[in-house]
TISEGU-551798 format. One line per field, with one value per atom (N, C-alpha, C): residue in one letter; x, y, z. Coordinates in nm, 4 decimals. Example, Ala and Ser with C-alpha at 12.3 -4.5 7.8 and 13.67 -1.06 7.14 Angstrom:
// residues 2
res <- (a / a / a / s / s / s)
px <- (1.3190 / 1.2300 / 1.3200 / 1.2850 / 1.3670 / 1.2900)
py <- (-0.5690 / -0.4500 / -0.3300 / -0.2250 / -0.1060 / 0.0030)
pz <- (0.7800 / 0.7800 / 0.7800 / 0.7080 / 0.7140 / 0.7870)
***
This chain:
// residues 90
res <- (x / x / x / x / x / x / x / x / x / x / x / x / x / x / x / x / x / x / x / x / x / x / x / x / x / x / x / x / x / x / x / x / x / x / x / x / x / x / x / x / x / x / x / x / x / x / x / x / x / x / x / x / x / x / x / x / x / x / x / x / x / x / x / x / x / x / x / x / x / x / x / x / x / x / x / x / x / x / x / x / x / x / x / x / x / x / x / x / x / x / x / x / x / x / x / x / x / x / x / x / x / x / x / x / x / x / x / x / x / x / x / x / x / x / x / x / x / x / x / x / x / x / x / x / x / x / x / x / x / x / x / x / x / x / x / x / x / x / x / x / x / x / x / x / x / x / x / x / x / x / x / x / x / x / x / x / x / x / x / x / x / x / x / x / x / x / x / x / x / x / x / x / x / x / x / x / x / x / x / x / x / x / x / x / x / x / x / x / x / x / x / x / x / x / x / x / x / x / x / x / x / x / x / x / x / x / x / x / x / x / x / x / x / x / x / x / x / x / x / x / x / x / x / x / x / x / x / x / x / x / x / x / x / x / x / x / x / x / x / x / x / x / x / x / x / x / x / x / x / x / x / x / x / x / x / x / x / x / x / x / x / x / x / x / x / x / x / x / x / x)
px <- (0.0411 / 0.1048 / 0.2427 / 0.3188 / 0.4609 / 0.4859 / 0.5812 / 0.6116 / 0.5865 / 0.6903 / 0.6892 / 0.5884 / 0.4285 / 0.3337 / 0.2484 / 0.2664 / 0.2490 / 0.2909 / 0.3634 / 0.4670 / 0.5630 / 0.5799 / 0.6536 / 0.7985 / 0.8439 / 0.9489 / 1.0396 / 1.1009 / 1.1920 / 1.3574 / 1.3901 / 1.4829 / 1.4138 / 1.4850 / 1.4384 / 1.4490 / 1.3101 / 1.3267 / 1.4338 / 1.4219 / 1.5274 / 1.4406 / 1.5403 / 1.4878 / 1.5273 / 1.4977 / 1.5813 / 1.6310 / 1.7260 / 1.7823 / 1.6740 / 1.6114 / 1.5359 / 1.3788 / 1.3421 / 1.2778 / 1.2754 / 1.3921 / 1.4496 / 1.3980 / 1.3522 / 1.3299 / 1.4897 / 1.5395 / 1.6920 / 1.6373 / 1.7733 / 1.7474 / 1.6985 / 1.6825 / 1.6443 / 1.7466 / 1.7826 / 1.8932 / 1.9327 / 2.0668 / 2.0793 / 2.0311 / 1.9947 / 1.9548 / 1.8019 / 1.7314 / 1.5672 / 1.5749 / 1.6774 / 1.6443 / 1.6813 / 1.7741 / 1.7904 / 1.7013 / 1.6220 / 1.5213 / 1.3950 / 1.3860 / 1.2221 / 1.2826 / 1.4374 / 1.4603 / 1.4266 / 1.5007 / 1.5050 / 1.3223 / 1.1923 / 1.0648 / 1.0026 / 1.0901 / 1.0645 / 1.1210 / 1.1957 / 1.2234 / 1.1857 / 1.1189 / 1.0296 / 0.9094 / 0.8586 / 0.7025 / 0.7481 / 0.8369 / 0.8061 / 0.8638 / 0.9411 / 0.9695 / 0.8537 / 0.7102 / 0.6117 / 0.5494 / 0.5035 / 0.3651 / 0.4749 / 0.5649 / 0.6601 / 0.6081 / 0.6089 / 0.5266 / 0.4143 / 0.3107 / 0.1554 / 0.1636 / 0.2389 / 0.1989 / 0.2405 / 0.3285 / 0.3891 / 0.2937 / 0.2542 / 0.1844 / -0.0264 / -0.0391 / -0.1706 / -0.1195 / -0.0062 / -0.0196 / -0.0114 / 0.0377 / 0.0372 / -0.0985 / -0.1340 / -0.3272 / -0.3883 / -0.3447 / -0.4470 / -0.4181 / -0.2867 / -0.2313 / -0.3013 / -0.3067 / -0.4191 / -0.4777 / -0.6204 / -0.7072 / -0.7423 / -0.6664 / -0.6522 / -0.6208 / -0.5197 / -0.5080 / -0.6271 / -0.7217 / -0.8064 / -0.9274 / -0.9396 / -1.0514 / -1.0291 / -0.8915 / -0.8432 / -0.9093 / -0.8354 / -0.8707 / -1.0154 / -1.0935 / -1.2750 / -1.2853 / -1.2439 / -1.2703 / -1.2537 / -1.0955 / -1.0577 / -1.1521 / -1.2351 / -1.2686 / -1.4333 / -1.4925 / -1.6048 / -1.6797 / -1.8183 / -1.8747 / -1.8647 / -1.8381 / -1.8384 / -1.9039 / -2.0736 / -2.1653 / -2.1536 / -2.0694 / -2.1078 / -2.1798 / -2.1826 / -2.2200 / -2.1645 / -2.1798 / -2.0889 / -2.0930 / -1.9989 / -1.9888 / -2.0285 / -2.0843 / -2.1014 / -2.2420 / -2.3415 / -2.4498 / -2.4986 / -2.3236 / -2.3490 / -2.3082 / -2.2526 / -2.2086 / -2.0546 / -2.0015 / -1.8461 / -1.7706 / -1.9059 / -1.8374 / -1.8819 / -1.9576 / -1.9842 / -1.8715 / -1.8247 / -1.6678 / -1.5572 / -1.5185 / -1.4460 / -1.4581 / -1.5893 / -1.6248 / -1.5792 / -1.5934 / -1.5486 / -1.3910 / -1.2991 / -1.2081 / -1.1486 / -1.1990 / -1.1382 / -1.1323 / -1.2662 / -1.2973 / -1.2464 / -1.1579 / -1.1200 / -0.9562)
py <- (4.2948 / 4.2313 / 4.1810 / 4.1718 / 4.1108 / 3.9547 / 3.9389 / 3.7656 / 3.7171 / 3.8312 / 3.7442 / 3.7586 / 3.8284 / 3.7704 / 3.6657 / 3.6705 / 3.5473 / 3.3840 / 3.4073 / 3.2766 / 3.2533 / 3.2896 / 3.2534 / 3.2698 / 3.3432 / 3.3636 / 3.2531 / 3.2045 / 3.0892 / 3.0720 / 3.2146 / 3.2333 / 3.1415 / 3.1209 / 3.0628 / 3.1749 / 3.2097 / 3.2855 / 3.3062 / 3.3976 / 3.4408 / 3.4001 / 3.3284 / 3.2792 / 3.3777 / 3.4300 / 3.5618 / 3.3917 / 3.4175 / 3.3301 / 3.3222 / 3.4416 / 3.4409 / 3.2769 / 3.2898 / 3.2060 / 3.0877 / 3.0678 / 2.8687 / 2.8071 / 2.7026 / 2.6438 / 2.5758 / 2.5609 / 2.5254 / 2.3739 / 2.3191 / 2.1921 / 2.1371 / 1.9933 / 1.9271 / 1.9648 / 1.9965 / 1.9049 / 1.8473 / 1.8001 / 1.6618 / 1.6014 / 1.6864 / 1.6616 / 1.6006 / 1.6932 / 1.6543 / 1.5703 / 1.4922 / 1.3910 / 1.2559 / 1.2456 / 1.1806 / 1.1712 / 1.2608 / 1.2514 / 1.1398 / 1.2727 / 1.1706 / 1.0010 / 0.9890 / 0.8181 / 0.7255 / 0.8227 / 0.7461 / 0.7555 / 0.7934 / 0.8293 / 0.6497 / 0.6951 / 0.5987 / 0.4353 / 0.4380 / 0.3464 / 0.3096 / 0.3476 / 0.3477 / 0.3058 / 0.3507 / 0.3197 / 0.1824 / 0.1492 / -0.0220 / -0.0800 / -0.0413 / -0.1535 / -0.1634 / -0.0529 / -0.0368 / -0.1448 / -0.1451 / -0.2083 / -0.3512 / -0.4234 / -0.5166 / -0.6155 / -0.5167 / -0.5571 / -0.5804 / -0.4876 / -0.5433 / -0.6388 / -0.6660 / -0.7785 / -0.9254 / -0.9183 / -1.0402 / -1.0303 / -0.9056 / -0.9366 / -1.0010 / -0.9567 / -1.0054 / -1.1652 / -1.1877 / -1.3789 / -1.4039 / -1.3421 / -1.4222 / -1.4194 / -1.3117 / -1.3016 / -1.4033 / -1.4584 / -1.5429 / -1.6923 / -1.7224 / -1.8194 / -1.8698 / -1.7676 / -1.7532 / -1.7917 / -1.7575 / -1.8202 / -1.9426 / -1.9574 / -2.1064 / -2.2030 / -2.1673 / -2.2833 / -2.3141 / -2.1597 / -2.1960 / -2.2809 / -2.2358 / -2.3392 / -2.4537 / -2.5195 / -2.6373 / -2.7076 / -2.6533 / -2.6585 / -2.7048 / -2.5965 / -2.6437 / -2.7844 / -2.7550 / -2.8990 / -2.9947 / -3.0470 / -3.1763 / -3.1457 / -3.0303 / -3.0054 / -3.0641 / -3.1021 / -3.1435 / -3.2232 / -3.1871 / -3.3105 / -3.4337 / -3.5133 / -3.6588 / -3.7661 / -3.6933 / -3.7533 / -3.7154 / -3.6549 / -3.6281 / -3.4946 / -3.4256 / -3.2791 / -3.1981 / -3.1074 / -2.9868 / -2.8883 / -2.7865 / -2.6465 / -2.5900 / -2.5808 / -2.4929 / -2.4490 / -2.5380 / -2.4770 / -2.3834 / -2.3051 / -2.2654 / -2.1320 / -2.0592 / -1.9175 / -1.9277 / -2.0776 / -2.0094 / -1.9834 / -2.0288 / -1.9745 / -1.7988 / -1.7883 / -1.6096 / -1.5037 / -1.6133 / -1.5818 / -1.5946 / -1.6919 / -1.7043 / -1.5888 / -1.5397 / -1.4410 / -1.3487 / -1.3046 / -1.1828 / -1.1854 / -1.2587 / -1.2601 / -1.2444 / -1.2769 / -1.2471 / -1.0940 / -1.0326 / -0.9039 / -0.8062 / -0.8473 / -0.7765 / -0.6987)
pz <- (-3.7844 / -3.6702 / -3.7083 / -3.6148 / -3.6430 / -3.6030 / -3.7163 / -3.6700 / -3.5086 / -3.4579 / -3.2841 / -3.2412 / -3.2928 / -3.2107 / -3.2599 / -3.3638 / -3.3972 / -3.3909 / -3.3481 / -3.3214 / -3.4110 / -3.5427 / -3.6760 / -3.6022 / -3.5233 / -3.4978 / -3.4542 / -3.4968 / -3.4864 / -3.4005 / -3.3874 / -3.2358 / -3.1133 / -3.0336 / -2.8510 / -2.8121 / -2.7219 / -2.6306 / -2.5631 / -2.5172 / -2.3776 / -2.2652 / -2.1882 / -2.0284 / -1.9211 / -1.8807 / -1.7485 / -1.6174 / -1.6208 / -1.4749 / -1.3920 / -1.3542 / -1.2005 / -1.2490 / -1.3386 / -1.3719 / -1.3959 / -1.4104 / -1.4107 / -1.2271 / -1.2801 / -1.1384 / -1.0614 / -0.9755 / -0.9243 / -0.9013 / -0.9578 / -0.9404 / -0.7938 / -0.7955 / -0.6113 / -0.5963 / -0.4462 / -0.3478 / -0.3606 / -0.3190 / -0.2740 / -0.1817 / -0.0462 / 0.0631 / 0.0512 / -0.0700 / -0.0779 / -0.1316 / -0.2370 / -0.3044 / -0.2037 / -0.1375 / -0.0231 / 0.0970 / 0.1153 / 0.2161 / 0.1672 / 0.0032 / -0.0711 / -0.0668 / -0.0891 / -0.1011 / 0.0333 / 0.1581 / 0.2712 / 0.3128 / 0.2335 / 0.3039 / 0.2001 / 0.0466 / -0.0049 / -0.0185 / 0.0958 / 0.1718 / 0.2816 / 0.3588 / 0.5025 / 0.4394 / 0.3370 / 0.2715 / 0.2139 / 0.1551 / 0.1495 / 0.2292 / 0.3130 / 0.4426 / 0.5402 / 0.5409 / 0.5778 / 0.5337 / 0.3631 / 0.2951 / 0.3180 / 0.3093 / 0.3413 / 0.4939 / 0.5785 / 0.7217 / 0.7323 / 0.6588 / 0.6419 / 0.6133 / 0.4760 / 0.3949 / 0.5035 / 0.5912 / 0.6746 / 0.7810 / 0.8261 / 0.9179 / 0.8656 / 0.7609 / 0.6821 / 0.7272 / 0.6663 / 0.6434 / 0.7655 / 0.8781 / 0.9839 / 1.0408 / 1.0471 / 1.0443 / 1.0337 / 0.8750 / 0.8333 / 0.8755 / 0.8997 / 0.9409 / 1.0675 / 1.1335 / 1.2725 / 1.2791 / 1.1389 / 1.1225 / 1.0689 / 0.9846 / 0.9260 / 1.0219 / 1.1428 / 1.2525 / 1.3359 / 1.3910 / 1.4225 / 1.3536 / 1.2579 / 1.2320 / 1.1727 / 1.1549 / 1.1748 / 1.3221 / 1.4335 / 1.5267 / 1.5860 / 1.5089 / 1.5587 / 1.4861 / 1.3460 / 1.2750 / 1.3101 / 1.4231 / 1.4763 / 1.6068 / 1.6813 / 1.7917 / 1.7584 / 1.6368 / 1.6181 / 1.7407 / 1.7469 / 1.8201 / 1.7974 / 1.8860 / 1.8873 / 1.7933 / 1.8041 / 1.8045 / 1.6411 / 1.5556 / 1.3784 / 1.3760 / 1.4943 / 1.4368 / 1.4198 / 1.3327 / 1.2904 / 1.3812 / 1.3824 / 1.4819 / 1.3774 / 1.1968 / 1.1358 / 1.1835 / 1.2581 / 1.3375 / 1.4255 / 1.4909 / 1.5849 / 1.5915 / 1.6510 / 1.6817 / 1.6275 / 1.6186 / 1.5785 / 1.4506 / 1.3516 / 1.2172 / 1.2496 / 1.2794 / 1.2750 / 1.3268 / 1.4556 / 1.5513 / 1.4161 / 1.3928 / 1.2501 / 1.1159 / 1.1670 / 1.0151 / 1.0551 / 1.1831 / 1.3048 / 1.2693 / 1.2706 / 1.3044 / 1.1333 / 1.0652 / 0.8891 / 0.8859 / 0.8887 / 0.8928 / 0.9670 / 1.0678 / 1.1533 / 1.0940)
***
């Protein structure tokens, strides 16, 4: 067998042109930026809109808490922590 099939051969190949991959665009690299700019001005909005979510919830059940019965009983007895659980999960 001969060196070059063996690998011993220590020249670089020859590349034929048609086989090089062509660089990006400019245009594609500007597109992938402006997509990867929409995706965190996206996850950016969840995230403001999550806290206001929760803000929601935190006022409401402030709310039940000063809304307690009179008499020293809790609303944790009743249907509106489950409403409250409803509303985390949602």
């Amino acid at each position: 067998m001969s060196a070059d099939r063996l690998g011993d051969d220590t020249t670089p190949a020859r590349v034929d042109s048609s086989d090089q991959r062509p660089s990006v665009s400019l245009s594609a690299r500007i597109e992938r930026m402006q997509l990867e700019l929409r995706i965190a001005a996206l996850e950016e909005a969840l995230k403001t809109s999550e806290r206001r979510r929760q803000a929601v919830i935190d006022r409401y059940e402030r709310l039940l808490e000063e809304r307690a019965a009179p008499d020293g009983t809790s609303v944790s007895g009743g249907r509106l922590p489950a409403l409250v659980a409803r509303l985390r999960d949602s």
